[in-house]
C-alpha positions in Angstrom: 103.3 119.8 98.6 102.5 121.0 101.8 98.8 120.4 103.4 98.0 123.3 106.7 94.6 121.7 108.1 92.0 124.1 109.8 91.4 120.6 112.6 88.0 121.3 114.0 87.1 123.6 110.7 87.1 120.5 108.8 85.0 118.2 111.1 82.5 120.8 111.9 82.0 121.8 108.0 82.3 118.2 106.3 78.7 116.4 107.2 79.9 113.2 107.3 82.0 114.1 110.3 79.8 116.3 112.1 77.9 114.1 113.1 79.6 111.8 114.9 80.8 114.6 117.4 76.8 114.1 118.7 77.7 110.5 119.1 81.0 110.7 120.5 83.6 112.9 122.1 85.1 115.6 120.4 88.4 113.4 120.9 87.3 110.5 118.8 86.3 111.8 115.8 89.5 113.9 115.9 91.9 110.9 116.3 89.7 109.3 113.7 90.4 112.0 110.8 94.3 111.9 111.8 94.4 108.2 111.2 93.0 109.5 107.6 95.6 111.9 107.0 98.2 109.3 108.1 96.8 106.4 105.4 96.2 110.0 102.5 99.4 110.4 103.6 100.8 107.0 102.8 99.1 107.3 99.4 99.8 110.7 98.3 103.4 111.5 99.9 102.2 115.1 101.2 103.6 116.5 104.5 100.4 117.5 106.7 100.0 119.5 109.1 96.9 120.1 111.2 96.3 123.1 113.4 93.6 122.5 116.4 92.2 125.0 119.3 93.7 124.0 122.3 91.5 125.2 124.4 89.4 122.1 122.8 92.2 119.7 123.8 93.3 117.8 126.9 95.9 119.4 129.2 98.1 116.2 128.9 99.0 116.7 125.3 102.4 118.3 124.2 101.6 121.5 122.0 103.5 119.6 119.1 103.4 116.1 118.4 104.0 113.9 115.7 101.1 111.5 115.1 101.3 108.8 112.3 103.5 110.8 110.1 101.2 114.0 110.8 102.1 116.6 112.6 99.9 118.7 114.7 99.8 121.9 116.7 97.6 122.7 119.3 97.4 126.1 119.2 98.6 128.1 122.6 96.5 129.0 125.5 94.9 132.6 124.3 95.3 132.1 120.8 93.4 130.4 118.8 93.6 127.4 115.6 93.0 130.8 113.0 95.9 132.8 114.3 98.3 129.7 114.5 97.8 129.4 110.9 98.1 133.0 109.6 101.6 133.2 111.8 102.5 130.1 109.9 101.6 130.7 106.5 103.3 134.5 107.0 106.5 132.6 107.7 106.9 130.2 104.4 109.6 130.4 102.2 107.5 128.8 99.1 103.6 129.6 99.8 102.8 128.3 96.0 103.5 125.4 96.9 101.5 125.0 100.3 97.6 123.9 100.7 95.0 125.4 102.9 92.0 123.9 104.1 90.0 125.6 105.6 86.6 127.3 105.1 87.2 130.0 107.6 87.0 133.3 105.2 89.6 135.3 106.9 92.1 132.8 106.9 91.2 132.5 103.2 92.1 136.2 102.8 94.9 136.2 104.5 96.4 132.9 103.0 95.8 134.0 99.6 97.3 137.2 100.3 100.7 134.6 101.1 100.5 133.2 98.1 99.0 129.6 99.1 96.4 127.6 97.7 92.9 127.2 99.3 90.6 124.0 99.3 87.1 123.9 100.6 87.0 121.2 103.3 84.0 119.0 101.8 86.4 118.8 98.5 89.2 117.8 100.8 87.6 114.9 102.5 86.0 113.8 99.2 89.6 113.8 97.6 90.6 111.6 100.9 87.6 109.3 100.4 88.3 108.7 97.0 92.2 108.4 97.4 91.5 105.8 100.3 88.7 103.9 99.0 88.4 104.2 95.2 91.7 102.9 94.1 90.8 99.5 95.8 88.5 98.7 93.1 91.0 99.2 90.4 92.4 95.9 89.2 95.9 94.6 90.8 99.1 95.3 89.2 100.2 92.1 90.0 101.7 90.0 87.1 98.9 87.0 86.1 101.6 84.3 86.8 102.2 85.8 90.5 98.4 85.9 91.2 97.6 82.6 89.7 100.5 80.8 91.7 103.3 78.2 90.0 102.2 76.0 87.0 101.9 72.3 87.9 105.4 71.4 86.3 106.8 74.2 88.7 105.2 72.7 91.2 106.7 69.2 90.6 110.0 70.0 90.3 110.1 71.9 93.5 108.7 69.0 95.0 111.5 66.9 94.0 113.9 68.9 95.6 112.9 69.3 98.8 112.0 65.5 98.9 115.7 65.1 98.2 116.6 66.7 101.4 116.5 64.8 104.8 115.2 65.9 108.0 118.6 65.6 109.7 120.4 67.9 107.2 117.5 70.4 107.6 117.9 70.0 111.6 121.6 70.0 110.9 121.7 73.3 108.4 119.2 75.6 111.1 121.8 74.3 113.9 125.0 75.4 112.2 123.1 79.0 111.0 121.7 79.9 114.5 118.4 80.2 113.2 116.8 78.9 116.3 118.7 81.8 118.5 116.9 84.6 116.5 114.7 86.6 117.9 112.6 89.7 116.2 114.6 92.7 116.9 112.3 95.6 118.9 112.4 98.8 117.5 113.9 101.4 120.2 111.3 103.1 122.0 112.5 106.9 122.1 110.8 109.5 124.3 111.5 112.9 124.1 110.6 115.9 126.9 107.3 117.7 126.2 108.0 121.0 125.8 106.7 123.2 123.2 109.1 121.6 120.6 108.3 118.4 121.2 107.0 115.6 118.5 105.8 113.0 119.8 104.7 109.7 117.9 101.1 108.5 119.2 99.3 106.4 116.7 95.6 105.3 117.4 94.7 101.7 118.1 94.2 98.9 116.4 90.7 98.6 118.1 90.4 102.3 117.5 90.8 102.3 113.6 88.8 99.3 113.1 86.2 101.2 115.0 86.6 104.3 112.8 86.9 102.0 109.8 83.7 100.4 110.1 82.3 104.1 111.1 83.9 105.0 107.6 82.0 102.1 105.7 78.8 103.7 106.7 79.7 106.6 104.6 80.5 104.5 101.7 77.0 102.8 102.1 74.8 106.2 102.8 76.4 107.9 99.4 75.6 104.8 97.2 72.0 104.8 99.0 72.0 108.5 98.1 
């Protein structure tokens, strides 16, 4: 399945977004909803894609980057988020099998027209909430003896055997292995020209998705207050 996102569609028409964009920048909440898709992504194995004004948008950024496993477009100067999608969604192969959100009525028209699906924004993000924080009340999958740990007579007879082995033949085994010369192999760092073609990976914070977590919690509280 393949999800096309209406970007500032969504945050203006789901509440619970909205209103953070009084708080905070335009920018925030943004990278806050594409660390969602990336974890719904995790979760549900969809390719996303999510279509934003550019005109909205910093200068900096490429027109096409690659964020967390989403990709986004910012649409070109002139031409706004609505057009970007039509062109796209007139150029797929399988349109029953792609997903638009978006609660702009002419995109709607002309989408369906395609043959794509439509989803109402609100039912979106509620299918996100739910995804993201539902299934963590749902009991673990875990086997009882992995979550409960090893019995006692486990326990002791591991314990003999490691009392049967000296600290010099442990010193002795990590020398001859090269254990101590190990070191955590970095991941290459790759970097690629920003031209209109170019996907570039830029994931948000730590600090930031811990903000936007806590932000996120609020939600959870308000709807079980409501």
């Amino acid at each position: 399945m393949l999800i096309i996102i209406d970007g500032y569609n969504l945050i203006f028409t789901v509440p619970e977004l909205e209103k953070h964009v009084e708080r905070n920048c335009i920018e925030a909440v943004r990278d806050f909803v594409i660390s969602l898709l990336s974890q719904y992504r995790q979760e549900k194995h969809h390719d996303i894609i999510v279509v934003f004004d550019g005109t909205y948008s910093e200068t900096s950024l490429p027109r096409k980057m690659l964020c967390g496993g989403i990709r986004i477009i910012y649409s070109k100067t002139g031409v706004n988020a609505d057009t970007e999608i039509m062109n796209i969604t007139s150029q797929l192969r399988n349109p029953k099998d792609v997903c638009i959100v978006t609660y702009d009525n002419e995109i709607k028209r002309h989408v369906k027209k395609c043959g794509c699906q439509v989803m109402d924004p609100k039912s979106y993000y509620r299918e996100i909430y739910d995804v993201l924080y539902q299934e963590k009340d749902k009991k673990s999958t875990e086997p009882e003896s992995k979550l409960k740990g090893p019995t006692e007579d486990d326990a002791r007879s591991w314990k003999g055997v490691f009392e049967e082995v000296t600290s010099e033949e442990i010193d002795s085994h990590i020398k001859n292995s090269g254990i101590s010369h190990l070191k955590k192999k970095q991941e290459p760092v790759i970097i690629e020209n920003k031209t209109d073609d170019t996907h570039e990976d830029i994931s948000p914070s730590d600090y930031d998705t811990q903000y936007w977590v806590r932000i996120f919690e609020e939600f959870e509280d308000d709807d079980k207050k409501n």
